[in-house]
C-alpha positions in Angstrom: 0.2 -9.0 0.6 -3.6 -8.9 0.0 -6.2 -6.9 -1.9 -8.9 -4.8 -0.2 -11.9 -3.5 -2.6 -15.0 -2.4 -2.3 -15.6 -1.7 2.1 -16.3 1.4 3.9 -12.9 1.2 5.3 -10.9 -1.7 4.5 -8.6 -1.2 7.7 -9.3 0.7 10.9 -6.7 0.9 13.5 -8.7 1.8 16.6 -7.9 4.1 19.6 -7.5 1.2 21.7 -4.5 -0.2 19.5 -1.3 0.0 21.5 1.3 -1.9 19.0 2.9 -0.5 15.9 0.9 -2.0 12.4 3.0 -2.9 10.0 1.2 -2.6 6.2 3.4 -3.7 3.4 2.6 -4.7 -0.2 -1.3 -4.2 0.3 -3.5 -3.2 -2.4 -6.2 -1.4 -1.8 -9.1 -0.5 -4.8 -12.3 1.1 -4.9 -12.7 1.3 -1.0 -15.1 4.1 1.0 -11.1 4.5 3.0 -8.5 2.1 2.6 -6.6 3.0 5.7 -8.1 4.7 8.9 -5.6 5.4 11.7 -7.0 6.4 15.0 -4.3 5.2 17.6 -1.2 3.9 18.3 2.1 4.5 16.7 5.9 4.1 15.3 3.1 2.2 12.1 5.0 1.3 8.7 3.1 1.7 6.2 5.2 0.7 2.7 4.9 -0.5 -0.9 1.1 -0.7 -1.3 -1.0 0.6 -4.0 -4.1 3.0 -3.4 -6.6 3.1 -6.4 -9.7 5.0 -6.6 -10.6 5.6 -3.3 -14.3 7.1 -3.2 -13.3 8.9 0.1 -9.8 9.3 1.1 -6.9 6.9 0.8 -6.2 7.1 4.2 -6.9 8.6 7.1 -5.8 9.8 10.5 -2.5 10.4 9.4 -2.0 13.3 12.0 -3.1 11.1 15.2 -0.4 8.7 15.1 3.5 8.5 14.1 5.0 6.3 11.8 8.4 4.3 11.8 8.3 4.1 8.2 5.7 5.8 5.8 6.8 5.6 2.2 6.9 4.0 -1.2 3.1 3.9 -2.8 1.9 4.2 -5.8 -1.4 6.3 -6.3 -4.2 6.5 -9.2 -7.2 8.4 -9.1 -8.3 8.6 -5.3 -10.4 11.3 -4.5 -8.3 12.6 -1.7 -4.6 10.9 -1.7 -4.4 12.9 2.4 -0.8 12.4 3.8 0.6 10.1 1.2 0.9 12.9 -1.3 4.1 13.9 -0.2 5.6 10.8 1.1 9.2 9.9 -0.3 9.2 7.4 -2.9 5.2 8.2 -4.1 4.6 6.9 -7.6 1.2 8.5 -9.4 0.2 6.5 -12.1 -2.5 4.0 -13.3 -1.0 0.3 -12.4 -2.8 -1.2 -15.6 -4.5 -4.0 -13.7 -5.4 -7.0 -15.2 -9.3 -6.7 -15.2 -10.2 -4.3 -12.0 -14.0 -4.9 -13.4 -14.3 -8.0 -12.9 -12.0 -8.3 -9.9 -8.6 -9.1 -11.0 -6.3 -6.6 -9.9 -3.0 -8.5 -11.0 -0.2 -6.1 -12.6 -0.7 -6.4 -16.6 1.9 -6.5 -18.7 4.5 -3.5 -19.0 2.5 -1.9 -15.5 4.7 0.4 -13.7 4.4 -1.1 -10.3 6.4 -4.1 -11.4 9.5 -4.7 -10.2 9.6 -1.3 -8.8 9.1 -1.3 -5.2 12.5 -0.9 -2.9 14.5 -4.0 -2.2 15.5 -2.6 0.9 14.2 -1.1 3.9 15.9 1.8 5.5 17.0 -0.8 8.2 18.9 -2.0 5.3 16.8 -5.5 5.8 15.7 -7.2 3.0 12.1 -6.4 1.9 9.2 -9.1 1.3 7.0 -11.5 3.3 8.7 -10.6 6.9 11.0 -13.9 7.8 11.0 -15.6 4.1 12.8 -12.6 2.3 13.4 -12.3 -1.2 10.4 -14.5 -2.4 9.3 -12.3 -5.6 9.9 -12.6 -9.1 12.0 -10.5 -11.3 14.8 -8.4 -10.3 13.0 -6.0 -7.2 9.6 -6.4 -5.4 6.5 -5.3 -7.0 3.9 -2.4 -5.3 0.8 -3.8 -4.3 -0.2 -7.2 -3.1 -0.2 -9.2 -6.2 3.4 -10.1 -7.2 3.2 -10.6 -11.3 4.3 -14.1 -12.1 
């Protein structure tokens, strides 16, 4: 996974895009947007964290379809859009390590450890595409810092 703070929008999928995305284990902090979706479809979008979004979390939600759109956990974004309702949605702070001063590691006791699914609804295994099972503890961790 990675980390996406402080852009305008940290991903735009454009009209032009004819291929599904596939966003899993992304965090995304302090962004304008973290997600805009503007074309394409059959996207997964899974296990990622959205924290204080200054605009929306994501966006273009009713342009495209999704495969698989599930599994977040959200904290204090000023609009949370589609996500709201998605299945699995988790709405908590994930106690970051220091988000000030860039480090947004899981701290200690955070509720997004070990809590994201272990499997997909394919009933593949979840984590890092063709190396699954590479995390530590007994399930995957939201967002795209695994806590060591």
């Amino acid at each position: 996974g990675n980390t996406f703070t402080g852009f305008a929008t940290a991903i735009r999928i454009g009209l032009g895009c004819v291929r599904p995305s596939r966003l899993a284990h992304q965090t995304f902090h302090r962004n304008g947007v973290a997600i805009e979706y503007a074309g394409g479809g059959q996207h997964v979008l899974r296990n990622s964290i959205f924290t204080e979004q200054r605009a929306r979390a994501i966006e273009g939600c009713a342009a495209v379809t999704f495969a698989s759109r599930r599994d977040h956990l959200l904290h204090l974004n000023a609009d949370d859009d589609c996500l709201a309702s998605d299945l699995g949605v988790v709405a908590v702070d994930p106690h970051y390590v220091a988000p000030a001063a860039g480090d947004l590691r899981l701290g200690y006791g955070s509720p997004a450890i070990d809590a994201a699914p272990l499997i997909l609804e394919n009933g593949a295994l979840d984590v890092n595409g063709p190396f699954p099972g590479l995390y530590q503890g007994l399930a995957p961790d939201f967002g795209g810092r695994e806590t060591y």
